[in-house]
C-alpha positions as a Markdown table, in Angstrom:
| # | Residue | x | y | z |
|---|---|---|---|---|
| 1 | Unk | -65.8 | -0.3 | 64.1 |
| 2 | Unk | -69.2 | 1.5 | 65.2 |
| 3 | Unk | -72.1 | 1.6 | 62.7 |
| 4 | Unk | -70.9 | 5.4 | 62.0 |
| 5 | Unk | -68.9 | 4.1 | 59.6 |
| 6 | Unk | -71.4 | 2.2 | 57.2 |
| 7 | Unk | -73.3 | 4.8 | 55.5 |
| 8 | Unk | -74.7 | 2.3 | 53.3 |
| 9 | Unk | -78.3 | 0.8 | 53.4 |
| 10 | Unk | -76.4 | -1.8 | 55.5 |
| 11 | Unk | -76.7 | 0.2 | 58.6 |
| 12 | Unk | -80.0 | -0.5 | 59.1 |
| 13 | Unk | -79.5 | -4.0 | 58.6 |
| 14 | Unk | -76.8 | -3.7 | 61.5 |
| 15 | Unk | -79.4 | -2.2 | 63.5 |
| 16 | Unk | -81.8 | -4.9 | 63.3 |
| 17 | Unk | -78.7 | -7.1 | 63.6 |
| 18 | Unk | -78.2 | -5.7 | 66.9 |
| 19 | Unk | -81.7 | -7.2 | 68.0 |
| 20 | Unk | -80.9 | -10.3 | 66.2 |
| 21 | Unk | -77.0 | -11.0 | 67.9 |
| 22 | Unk | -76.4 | -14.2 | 65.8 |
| 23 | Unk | -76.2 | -11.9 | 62.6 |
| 24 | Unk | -73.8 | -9.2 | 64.0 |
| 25 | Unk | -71.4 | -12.2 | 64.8 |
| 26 | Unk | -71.2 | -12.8 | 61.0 |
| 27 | Unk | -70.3 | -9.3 | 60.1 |
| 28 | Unk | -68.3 | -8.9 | 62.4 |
| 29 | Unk | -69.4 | -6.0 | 63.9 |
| 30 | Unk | -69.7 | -7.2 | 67.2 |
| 31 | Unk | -67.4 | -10.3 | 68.2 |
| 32 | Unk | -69.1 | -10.0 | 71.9 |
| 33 | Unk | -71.5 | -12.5 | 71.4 |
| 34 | Unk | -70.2 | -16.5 | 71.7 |
């Protein structure tokens, strides 16, 4: 799942997610971080 999906205002909250890695874990857009 890439960003590209989520057209909704929460893709700019994924971006800053991106910066902030703890966050991302939560949504579950990025299970890389521990």
């Amino acid at each position: 799942m890439k960003n590209q999906i989520i057209t909704t205002p929460l893709n700019r909250h994924l971006k800053i997610s991106q910066q902030t890695k703890p966050i991302t874990v939560q949504i579950g857009n990025e299970n890389r971080t521990p």
